[in-house]
PAMAR-752155 format. One record per residue (C-alpha): residue in one letter; y negated, z negated, x. Coordinates in steps of 0.1 Angstrom, whole numbers, padded with zeros to 4 digits, always signed. Layout:
BEGIN
aYZX
...
END
This chain:
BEGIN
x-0650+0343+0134
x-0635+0318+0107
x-0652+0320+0074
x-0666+0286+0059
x-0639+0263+0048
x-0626+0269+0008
x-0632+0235-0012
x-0603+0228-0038
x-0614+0208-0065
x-0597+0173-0066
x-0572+0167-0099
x-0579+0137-0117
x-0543+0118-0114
x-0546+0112-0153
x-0537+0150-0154
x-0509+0143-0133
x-0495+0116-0157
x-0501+0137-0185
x-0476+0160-0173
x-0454+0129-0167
x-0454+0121-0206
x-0452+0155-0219
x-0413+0158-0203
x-0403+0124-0204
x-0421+0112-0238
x-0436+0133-0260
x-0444+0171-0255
x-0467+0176-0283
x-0495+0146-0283
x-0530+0144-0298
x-0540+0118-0271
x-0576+0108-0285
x-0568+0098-0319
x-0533+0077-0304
x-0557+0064-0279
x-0582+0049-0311
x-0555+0040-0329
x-0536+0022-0305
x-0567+0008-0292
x-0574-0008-0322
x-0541-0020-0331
x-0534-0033-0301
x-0568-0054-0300
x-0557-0065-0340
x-0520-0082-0328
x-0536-0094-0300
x-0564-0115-0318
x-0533-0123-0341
x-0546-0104-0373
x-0514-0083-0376
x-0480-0084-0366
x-0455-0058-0354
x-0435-0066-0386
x-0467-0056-0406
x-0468-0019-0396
x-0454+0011-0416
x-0423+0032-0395
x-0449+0060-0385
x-0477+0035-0376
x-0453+0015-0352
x-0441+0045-0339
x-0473+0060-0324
x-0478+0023-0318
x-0449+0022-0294
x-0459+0055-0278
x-0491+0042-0270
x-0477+0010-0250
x-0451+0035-0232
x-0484+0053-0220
x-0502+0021-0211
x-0471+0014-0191
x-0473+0047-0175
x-0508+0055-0167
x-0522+0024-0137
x-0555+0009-0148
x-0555+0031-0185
x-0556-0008-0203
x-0583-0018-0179
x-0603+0017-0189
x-0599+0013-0225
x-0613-0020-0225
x-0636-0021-0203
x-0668-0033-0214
x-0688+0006-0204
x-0658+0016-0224
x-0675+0042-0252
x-0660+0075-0270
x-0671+0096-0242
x-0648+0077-0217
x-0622+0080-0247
x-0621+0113-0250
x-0624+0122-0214
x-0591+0105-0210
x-0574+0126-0241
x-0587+0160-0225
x-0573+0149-0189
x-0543+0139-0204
x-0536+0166-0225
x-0544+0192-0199
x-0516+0175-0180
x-0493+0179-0209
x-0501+0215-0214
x-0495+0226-0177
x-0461+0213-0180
x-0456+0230-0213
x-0470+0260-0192
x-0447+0259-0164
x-0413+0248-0188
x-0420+0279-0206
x-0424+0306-0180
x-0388+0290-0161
x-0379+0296-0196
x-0390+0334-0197
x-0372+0339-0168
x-0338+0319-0175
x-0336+0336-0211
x-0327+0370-0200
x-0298+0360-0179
x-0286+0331-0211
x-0284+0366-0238
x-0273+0391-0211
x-0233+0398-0220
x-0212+0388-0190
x-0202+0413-0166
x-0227+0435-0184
x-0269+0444-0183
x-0293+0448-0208
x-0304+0477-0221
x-0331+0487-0215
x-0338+0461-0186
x-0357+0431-0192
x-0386+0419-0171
x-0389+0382-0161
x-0425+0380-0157
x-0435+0407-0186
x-0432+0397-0223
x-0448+0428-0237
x-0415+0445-0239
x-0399+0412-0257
x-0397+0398-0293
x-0389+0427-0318
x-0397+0450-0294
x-0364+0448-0278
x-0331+0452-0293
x-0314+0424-0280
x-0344+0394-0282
x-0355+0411-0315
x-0314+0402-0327
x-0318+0363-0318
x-0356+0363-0334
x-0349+0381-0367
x-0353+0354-0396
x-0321+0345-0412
x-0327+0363-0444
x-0328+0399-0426
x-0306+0425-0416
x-0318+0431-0382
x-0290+0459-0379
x-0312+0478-0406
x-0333+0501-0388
x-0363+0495-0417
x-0363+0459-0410
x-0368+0464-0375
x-0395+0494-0374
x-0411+0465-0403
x-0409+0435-0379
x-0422+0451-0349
x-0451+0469-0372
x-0462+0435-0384
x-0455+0450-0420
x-0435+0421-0424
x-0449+0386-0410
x-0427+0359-0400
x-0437+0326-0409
x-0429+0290-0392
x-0406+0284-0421
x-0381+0310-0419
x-0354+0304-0387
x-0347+0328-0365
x-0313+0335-0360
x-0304+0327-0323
x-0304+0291-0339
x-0269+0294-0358
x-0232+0294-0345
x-0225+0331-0336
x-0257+0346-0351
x-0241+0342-0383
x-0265+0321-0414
x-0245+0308-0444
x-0272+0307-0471
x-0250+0284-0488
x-0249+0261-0467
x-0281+0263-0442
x-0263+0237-0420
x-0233+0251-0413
x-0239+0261-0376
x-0273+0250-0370
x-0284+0242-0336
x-0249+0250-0324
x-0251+0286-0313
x-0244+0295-0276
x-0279+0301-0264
x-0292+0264-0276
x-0260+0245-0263
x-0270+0262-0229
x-0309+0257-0230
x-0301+0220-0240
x-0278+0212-0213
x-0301+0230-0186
x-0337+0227-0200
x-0338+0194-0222
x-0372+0192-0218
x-0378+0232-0234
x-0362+0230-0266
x-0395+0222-0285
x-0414+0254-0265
x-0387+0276-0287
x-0398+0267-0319
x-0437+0274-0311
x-0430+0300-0289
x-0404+0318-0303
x-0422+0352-0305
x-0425+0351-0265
x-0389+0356-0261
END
């Protein structure tokens, strides 16, 4: 005898084009406050009491994104101004949105998890020891190899006491020191900070296969 029938709980499409705008226009989005703000300007150039000309670079810019989601999302214009429009229907919006936004983050970063270990593995070699793709317990300092692309520019990662300090915690990385899978053969000239940046191996690869992922190494760096 069948059991009763499982109910799966519909998706609101806004979630749907919140993943849409996280790959295609911006990955990292606080939706309620471009929502007001857009809201507002918009409703200002229409009644004519500002211009386009009259906003700063940053103001136009969010102004812009907020047109290229009203041109996405069906029906988000008519929503917004709607006369039952309140800050409740607002904010519903920004949470459905951004949940949309973080599942693709979600799902970029665990194709990422899994690409990664083939992008650093020497060719014709294996690394040692082997590498899960769906455990990152045994990543970050933790292994030799990821621990060599995360170590911060300004340390040695071949000195033993910097490792056993990274993986400790006795030293803390911050999100203003690189690490140094960014730079042209691993190699930092603290001279000249530039030299290499962004050109190494592993980001020319990740750039040309996942575009849309470059962003999820900088906040998730640790992971990998």
């Amino acid at each position: 005898m069948l059991g009763p029938t499982k109910k799966f709980a519909k998706t609101d499409p806004l979630v749907h084009y919140g993943r849409h705008f996280g790959r295609t226009i911006r990955m990292f989005c606080s939706f309620e406050p471009l929502l007001n703000s857009g809201a507002t300007l918009e409703t200002a150039i229409k009644a004519g009491r500002l211009t386009i000309d009259d906003l700063g670079d940053e103001e136009r810019k969010e102004y812009e994104i907020f047109n290229e989601l009203l041109r996405l999302v069906p029906e988000l214009r008519e929503r917004l101004w709607s006369k039952d429009a309140n800050s409740n229907e607002t904010l519903y919006i920004a949470s459905m949105l951004a949940k949309g936004v973080a599942g693709a983050r979600s799902d970029d970063n665990k194709s990422l998890k899994a690409a990664i270990i083939e992008i650093i593995t020497p060719k014709g070699s294996v690394l040692t020891p082997a590498l899960s793709r769906n455990i990152k317990t045994d990543r970050g300092y933790f292994h030799i190899t990821t621990g060599k692309y995360l170590c911060p520019t300004e340390l040695d990662w071949n000195d033993e006491a910097t490792r056993s300090a990274l993986r400790s915690g006795q030293i803390a990385t911050t999100g203003d020191q690189w690490p140094i899978f960014l730079y042209e053969s691993l190699k930092y000239n603290p001279q000249d900070p530039w030299e290499g940046f962004m050109k190494s191996n592993i980001m020319v690869l990740v750039s040309t296969v996942f575009p849309d992922l470059i962003a999820n190494l900088f906040l998730n760096r640790q992971s990998y």
